[in-house]
C-alpha positions in Angstrom: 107.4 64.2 99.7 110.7 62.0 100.6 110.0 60.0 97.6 109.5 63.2 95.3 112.9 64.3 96.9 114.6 61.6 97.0 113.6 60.6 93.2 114.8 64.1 91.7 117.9 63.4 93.3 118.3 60.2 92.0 117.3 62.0 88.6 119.8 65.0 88.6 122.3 63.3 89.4 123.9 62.5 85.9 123.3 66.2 84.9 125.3 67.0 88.0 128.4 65.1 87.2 128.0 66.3 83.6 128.0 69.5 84.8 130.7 69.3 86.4 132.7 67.6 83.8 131.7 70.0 81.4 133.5 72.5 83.4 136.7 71.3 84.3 137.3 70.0 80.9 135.7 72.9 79.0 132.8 71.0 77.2 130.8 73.9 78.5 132.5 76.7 76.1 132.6 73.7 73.4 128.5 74.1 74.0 128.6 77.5 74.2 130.5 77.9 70.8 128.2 75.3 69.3 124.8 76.8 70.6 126.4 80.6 69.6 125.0 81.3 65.9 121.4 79.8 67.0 121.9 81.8 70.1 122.6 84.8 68.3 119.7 84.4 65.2 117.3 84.2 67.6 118.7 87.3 69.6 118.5 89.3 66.6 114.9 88.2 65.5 113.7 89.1 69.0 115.8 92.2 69.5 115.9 94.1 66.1 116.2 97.4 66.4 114.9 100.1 64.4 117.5 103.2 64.2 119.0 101.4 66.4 116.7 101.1 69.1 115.2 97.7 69.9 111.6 97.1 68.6 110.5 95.1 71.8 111.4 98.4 73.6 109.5 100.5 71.0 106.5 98.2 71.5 106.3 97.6 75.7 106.9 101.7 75.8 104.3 102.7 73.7 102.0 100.2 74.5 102.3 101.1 78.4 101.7 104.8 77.6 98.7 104.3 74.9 97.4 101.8 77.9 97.5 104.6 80.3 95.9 107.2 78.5 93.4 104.5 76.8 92.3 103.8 80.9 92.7 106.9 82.1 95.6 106.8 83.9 94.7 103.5 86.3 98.2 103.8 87.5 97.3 107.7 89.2 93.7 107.1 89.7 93.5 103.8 91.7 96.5 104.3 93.0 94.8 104.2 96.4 91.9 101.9 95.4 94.8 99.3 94.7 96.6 99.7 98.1 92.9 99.3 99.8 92.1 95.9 98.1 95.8 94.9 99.1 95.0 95.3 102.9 91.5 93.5 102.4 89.1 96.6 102.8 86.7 95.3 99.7 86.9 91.8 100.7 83.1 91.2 101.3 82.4 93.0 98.0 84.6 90.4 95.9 83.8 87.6 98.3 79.8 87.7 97.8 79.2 90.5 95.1 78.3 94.2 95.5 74.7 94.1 94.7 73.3 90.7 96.7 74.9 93.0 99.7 74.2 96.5 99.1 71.4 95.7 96.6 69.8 98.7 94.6 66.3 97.8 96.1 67.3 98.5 99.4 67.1 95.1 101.0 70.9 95.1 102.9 69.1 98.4 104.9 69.9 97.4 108.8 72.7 95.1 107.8 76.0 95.6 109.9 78.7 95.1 107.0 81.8 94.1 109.7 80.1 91.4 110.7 80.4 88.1 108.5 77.5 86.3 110.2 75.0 88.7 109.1 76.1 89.3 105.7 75.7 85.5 105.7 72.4 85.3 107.4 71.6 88.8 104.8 72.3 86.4 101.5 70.2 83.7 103.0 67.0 86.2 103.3 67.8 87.5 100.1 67.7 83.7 98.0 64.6 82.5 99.9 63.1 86.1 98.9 64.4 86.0 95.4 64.5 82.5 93.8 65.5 83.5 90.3 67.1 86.7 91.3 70.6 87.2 88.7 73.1 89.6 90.3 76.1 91.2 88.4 75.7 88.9 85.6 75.8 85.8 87.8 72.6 83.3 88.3 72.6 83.7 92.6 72.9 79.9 92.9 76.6 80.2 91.1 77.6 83.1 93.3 79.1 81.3 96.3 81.4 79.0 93.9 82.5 81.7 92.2 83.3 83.6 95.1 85.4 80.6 96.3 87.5 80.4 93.0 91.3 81.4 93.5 94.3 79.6 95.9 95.7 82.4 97.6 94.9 86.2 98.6 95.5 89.4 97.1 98.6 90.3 98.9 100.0 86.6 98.4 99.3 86.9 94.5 101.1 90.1 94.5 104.2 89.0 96.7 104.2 85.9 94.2 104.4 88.0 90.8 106.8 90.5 92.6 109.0 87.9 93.7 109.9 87.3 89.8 110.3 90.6 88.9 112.2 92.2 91.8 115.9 90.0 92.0 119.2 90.9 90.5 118.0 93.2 88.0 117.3 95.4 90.5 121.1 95.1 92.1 123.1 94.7 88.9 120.7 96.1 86.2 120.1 99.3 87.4 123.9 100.0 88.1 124.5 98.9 84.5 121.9 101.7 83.3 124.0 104.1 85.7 127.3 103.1 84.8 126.3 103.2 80.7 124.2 106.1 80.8 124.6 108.0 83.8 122.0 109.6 86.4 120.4 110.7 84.0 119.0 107.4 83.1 117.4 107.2 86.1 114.6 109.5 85.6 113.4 107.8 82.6 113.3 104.5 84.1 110.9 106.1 86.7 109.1 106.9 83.8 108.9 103.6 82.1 108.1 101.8 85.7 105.2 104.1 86.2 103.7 103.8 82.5 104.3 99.9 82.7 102.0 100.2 86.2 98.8 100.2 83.7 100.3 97.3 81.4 100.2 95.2 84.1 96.7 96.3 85.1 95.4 95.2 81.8 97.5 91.8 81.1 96.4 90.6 85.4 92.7 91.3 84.5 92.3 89.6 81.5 94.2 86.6 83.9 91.6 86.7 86.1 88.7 87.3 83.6 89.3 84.0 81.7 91.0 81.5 84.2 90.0 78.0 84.3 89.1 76.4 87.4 89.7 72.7 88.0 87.4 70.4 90.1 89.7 69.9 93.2 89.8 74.1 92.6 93.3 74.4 91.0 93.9 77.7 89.1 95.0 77.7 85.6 95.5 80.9 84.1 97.8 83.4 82.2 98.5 84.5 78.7 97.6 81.1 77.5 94.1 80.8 78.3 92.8 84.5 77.7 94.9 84.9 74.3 92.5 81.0 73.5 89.7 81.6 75.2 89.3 85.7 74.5 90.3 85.7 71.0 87.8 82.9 70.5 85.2 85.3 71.3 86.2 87.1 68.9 85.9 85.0 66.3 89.9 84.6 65.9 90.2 80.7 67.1 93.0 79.9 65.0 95.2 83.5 66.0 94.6 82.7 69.8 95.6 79.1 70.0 99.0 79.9 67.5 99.5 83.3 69.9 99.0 81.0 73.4 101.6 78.1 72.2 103.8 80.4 71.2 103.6 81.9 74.3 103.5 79.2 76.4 106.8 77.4 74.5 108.8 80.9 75.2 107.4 80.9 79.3 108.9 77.7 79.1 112.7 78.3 78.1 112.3 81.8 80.2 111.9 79.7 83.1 115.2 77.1 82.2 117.1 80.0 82.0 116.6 83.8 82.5 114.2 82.7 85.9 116.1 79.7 87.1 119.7 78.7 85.6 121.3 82.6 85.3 119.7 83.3 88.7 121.3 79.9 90.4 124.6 81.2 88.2 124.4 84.6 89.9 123.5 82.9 93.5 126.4 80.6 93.3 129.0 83.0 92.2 128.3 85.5 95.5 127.9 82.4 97.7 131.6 81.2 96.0 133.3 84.7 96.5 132.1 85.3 99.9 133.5 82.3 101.5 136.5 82.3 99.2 135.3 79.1 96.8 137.2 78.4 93.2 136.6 75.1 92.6 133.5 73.4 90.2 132.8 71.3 93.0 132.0 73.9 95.6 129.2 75.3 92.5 127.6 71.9 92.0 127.0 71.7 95.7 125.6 75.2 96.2 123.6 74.4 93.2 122.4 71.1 94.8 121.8 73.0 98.2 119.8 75.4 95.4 117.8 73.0 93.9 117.1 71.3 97.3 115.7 74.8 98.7 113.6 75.6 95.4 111.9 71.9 95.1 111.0 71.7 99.1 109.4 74.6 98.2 107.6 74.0 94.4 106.5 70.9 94.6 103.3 72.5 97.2 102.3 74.5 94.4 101.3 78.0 94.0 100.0 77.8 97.8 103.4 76.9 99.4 104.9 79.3 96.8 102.5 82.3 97.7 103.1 81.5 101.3 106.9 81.4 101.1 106.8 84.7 99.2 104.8 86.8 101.4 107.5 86.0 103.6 110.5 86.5 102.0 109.6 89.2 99.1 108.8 92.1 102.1 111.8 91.0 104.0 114.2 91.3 101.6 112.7 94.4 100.2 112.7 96.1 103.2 116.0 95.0 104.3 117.0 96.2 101.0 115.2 99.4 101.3 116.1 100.1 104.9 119.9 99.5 103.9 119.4 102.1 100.6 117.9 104.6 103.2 120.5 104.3 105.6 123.2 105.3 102.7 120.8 107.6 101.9 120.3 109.8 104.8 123.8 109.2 105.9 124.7 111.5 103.1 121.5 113.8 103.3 123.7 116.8 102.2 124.0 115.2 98.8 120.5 114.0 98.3 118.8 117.6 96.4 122.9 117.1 94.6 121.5 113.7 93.2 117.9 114.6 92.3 119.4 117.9 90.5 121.8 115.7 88.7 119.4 113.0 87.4 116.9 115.8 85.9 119.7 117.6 84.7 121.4 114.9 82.9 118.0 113.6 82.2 117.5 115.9 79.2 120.7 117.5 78.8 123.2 114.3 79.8 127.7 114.3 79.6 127.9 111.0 80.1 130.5 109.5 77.2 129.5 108.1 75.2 125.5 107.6 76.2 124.7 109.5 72.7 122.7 112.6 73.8 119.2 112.7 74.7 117.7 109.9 73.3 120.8 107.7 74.4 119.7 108.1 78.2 116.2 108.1 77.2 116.5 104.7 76.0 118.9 103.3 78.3 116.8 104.1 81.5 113.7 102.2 79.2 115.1 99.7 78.4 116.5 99.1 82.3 113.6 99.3 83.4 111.4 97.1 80.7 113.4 94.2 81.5 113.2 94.6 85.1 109.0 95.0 85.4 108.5 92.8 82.6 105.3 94.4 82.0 103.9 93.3 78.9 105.5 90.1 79.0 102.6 88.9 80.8 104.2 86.2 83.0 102.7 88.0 85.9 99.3 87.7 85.2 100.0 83.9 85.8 100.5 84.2 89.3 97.5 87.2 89.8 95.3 84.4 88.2 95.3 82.5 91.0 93.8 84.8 93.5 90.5 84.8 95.3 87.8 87.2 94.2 85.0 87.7 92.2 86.0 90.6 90.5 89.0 90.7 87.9 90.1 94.1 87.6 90.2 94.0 91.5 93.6 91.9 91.2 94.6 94.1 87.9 94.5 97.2 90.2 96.5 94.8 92.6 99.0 94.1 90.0 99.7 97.7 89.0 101.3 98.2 92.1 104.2 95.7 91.0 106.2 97.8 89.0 105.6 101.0 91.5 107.6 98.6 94.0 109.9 96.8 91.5 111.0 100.0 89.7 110.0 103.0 90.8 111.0 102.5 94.6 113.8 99.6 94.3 115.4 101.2 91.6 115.9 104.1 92.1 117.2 103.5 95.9 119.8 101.6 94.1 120.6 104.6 91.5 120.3 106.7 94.0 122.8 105.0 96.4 125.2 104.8 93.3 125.0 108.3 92.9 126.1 109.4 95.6 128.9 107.1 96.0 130.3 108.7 92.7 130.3 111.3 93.6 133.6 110.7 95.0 134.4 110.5 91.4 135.0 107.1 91.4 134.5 105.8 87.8 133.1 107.5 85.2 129.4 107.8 83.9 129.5 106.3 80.0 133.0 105.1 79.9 132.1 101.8 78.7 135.3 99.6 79.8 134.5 95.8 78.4 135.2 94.5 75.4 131.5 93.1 74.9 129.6 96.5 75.7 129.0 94.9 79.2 128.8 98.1 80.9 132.1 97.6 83.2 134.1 100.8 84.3 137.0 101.4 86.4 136.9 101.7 90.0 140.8 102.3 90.8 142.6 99.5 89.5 139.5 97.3 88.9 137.2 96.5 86.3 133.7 96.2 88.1 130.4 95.7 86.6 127.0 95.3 87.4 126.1 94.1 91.2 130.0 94.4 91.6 129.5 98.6 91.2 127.1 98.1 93.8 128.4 95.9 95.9 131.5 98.7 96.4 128.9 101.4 96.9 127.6 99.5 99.7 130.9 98.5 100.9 131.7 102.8 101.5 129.5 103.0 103.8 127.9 99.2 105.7 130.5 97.2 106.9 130.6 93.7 106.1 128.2 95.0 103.2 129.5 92.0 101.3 127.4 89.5 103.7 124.0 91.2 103.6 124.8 91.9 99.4 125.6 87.7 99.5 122.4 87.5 101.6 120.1 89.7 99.1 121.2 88.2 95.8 120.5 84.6 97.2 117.3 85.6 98.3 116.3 87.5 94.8 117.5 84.3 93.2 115.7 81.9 95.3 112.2 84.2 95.5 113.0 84.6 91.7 113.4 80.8 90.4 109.9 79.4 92.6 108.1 82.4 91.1 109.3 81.4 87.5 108.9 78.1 88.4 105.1 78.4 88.6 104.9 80.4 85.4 107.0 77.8 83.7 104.7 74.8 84.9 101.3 76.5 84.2 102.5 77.0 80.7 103.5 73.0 80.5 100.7 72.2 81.9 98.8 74.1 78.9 101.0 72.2 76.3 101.3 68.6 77.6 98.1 68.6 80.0 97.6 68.7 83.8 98.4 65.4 85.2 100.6 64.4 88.3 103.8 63.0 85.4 103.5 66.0 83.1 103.9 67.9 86.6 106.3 65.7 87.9 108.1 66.0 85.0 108.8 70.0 84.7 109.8 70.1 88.3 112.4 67.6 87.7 113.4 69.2 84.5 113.5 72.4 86.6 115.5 71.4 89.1 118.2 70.0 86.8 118.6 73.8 85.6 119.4 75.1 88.9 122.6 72.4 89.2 123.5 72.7 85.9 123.2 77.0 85.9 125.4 76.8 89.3 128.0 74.3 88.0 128.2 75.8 84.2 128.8 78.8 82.4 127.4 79.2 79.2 126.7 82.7 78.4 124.9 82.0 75.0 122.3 79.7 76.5 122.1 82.1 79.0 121.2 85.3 76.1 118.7 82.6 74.3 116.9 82.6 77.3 116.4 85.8 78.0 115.7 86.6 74.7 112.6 83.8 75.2 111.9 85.8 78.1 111.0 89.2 75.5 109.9 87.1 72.6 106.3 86.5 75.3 105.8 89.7 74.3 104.6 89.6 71.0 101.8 86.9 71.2 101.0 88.6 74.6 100.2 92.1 73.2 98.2 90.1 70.2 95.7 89.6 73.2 95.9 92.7 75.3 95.3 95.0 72.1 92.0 93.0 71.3 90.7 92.1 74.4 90.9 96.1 76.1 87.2 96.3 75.9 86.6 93.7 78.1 89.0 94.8 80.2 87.2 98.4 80.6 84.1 96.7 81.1 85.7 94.8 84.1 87.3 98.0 85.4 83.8 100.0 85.9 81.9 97.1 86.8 84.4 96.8 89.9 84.5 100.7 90.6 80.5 100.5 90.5 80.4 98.0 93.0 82.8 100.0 94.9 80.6 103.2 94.9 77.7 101.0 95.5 79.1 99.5 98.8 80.9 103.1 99.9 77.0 104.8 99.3 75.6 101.7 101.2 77.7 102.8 104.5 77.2 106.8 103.7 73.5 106.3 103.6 
């Protein structure tokens, strides 16, 4: 591990001084102007709108709701069913398989299912009674290897995926959808989070359903492998391996820039204005400090990364949360004045220049699509990893992110903004920037994004601007290892799976993080994201053809969960 460390030091360190040259001489805006009209091509081929609304949006909208009505509403439905596999309660089902333990002949009669040792000992019966026995598909001597397939558990899978989908967005995004389209918008970003819910279902089950397993039991899954190995099955070779490159080359520049060097950007400039910081210097250090952090904790792979996420994704949440609430019910007189406000302006919104109905219809989408990221399907790289049996157990898992990303994070932050206005404050819609940014006018001030915020927060919790510091370096941090992981699987994919193909993302990585922390280049940055929506399109290729399977998946889990359920009723 020193020598890792002490080698991507050694490595960075030339991209630090550049860095920091490029700064104080203004190479960086030079790059910036340079990389612009690419910048900007791409933008517009990812981002084109029709009547003036972006297709991407079109597509991850409608494709969420035709999901949810195509499923049945999963996101209603096993609402419950997902919280349950979460806290373990169907463990034994995808550990050994529903019907070697609850079989339909009536063998698991007598068997006490809390105890592990006599499920065991139950299993052992069963293969010495049934040599050639096949259970849910699976030859019996093939059950207990692929019962042992996966790195980490349900609830570390979903802390993992969340982790790169709850982070600034969910401080300075949602006050830009506020502050451009008013309360209003709010409601239909609850809307959009709760249809995305059964995106996300389908896009984590297909990652489970075609994973590859290596010997030493490394996980290798994700858009890349089902869009190959699902569309092969249906006789599209050629489509699936052009759709999974594609994919993987766009995972790949998402995780340079949109989930590493503008989250190190956003880290470093709180860190700097909290303890009163102007120079270049003090960002190349925090973005060395950055980098330092985020490769301790990378280079032990998706199991260090899971394990640092369960950690810090429910602490910050909560802490987060529990901060919203306190606003919250500090002004419990105004909470029914909030809700009122963000149905009425919902379908009938003031707010200048948001452009009626369909304005804050699509501004609270669109807020919320790029916060989920449902239907980009870098999530289903990290659910890919998990231990079970049964795929659509960790697709019901993964509907659960954008209930917690969106529908409760969110809103606690629109809510909280609300209410702040109304002291009148600023002014819903008045768009102040020059670049359609979304800043308004706070007294005197120009504030946007995390900045509106940040002076909601400041009203009412003192020394606000430590724990705000605090949260937006942890969202970065928990944000960059998460897209870290999604970056290497899909390197892994292009230039194979060996220790200097490895060796070499990480370093590549890290040199983002300095470089994001000690620069500023804003079109680098919007190319990035961009790559970010452009997984989209190669992504739905697959989850449009390969929903079948996905249904199959779905009822052969629920049958094994009424089998087990009639097995302890009996």
């Amino acid at each position: 591990m020193k020598k890792y460390l002490l080698s991507v030091f050694v490595l960075i360190l030339p991209f630090i001084t550049f860095a920091q040259q490029t700064a104080e001489k203004g190479i960086d805006q030079q790059i910036d102007e340079a990389f612009k009209p690419v910048s900007d091509f791409f933008s517009r081929v990812i981002f084109f709108t029709i009547n003036g609304t972006p297709f991407v949006l079109i597509l991850l909208v409608f494709s969420a709701a035709f999901f949810t009505i195509y499923f049945k509403f999963p996101n209603i439905r096993h609402f419950w069913t997902a919280i349950s596999v979460v806290r373990g309660k169907y463990e034994d089902i995808e550990k050994h398989g529903a019907k070697i333990l609850y079989g339909e002949d009536g063998i698991s009669q007598g068997v006490d299912l809390n105890k592990v040792d006599d499920i065991e000992e139950h299993i052992d019966n069963i293969e010495n009674l049934h040599s050639d026995l096949e259970i849910d598909g699976d030859i019996k001597d093939t059950i207990r290897d692929e019962s042992s397939h996966g790195e980490v558990s349900h609830f570390q899978a979903l802390a993992t995926a969340v982790s790169g989908t709850v982070g600034n967005g969910n401080i300075a995004g949602v006050a830009l959808a506020i502050a451009l389209g008013g309360p209003g918008a709010t409601f239909w970003m609850i809307v959009c989070g709760l249809l995305g819910m059964s995106t996300k279902f389908v896009e984590c089950t297909l990652g489970v359903h075609y994973r590859d397993v290596g010997e030493d039991g490394t996980v290798y899954g994700g858009p890349m492998y089902y869009l190959t190995k699902g569309l092969k099955e249906k006789g599209l070779k050629t489509l699936g391996k052009v759709a999974a490159v594609l994919f993987a080359v766009f995972c790949i520049g998402g995780s340079f820039g949109g989930g590493n060097a503008a989250q190190s950007n956003q880290a470093t400039i709180v860190v700097k204005e909290l303890l009163g910081l102007e120079s270049t210097m003090a960002g190349t250090i925090i973005g060395l400090v950055i980098a330092f952090i985020v490769g301790v904790i990378i280079i032990g792979g998706i199991k260090r990364i899971a394990s640092v996420t369960e950690k810090i994704v429910p602490f910050m949440a909560v802490l987060y949360i529990l901060c919203c609430l306190y606003i919250i019910f500090g002004n419990y007189s105004l909470i029914d004045d909030a809700i009122g406000l963000i149905m009425k302006e919902a379908f009938n919104p003031t707010a200048i220049g948001v452009g009626g109905f369909i304005g804050v219809l699509l501004v609270g989408f669109k807020r919320a699509a790029f916060s989920n990221e449902a239907g980009a399907g870098s999530a289903s790289i990290a659910h890919s990893a998990v231990k079970t049996k049964y795929s659509a157990s960790e697709g019901l898992v993964a509907l659960l992110e954008p209930f917690i990303d969106t529908v409760v994070i969110c809103t606690m932050t629109a809510l909280v903004i609300i209410i702040f206005n109304f002291g009148g404050f600023f002014e819903y819609g008045a768009d102040v920037s020059t670049d359609g940014s979304g800043a308004v006018m706070i007294g005197n001030e120009m504030v946007q994004g995390a900045g509106i915020t940040a002076k909601a927060f400041a009203k009412y919790i003192p020394f606000s601007n430590v724990f705000l510091t605090i949260a937006v370096f942890l969202f970065a941090i928990s944000t960059m290892i998460s897209w870290s992981y999604y970056g290497l699987q899909s390197w892994k994919f292009l230039f194979g799976k060996g220790k200097k193909a490895d060796l070499t993302y990480k370093i590549l990585f890290l040199t983002f993080v300095v470089i994001g922390a000690a620069a500023s280049m804003g079109s680098i940055w919007s190319f990035s994201d961009a790559m970010i929506f452009a997984m989209v399109f190669p992504n739905m290729v697959g989850l449009y053809l390969l929903m079948p399977v996905v249904k199959k998946q779905l009822k052969r889990y629920t049958d094994a969960i009424k089998m087990k359920r009639e097995a302890l009723n009996s």
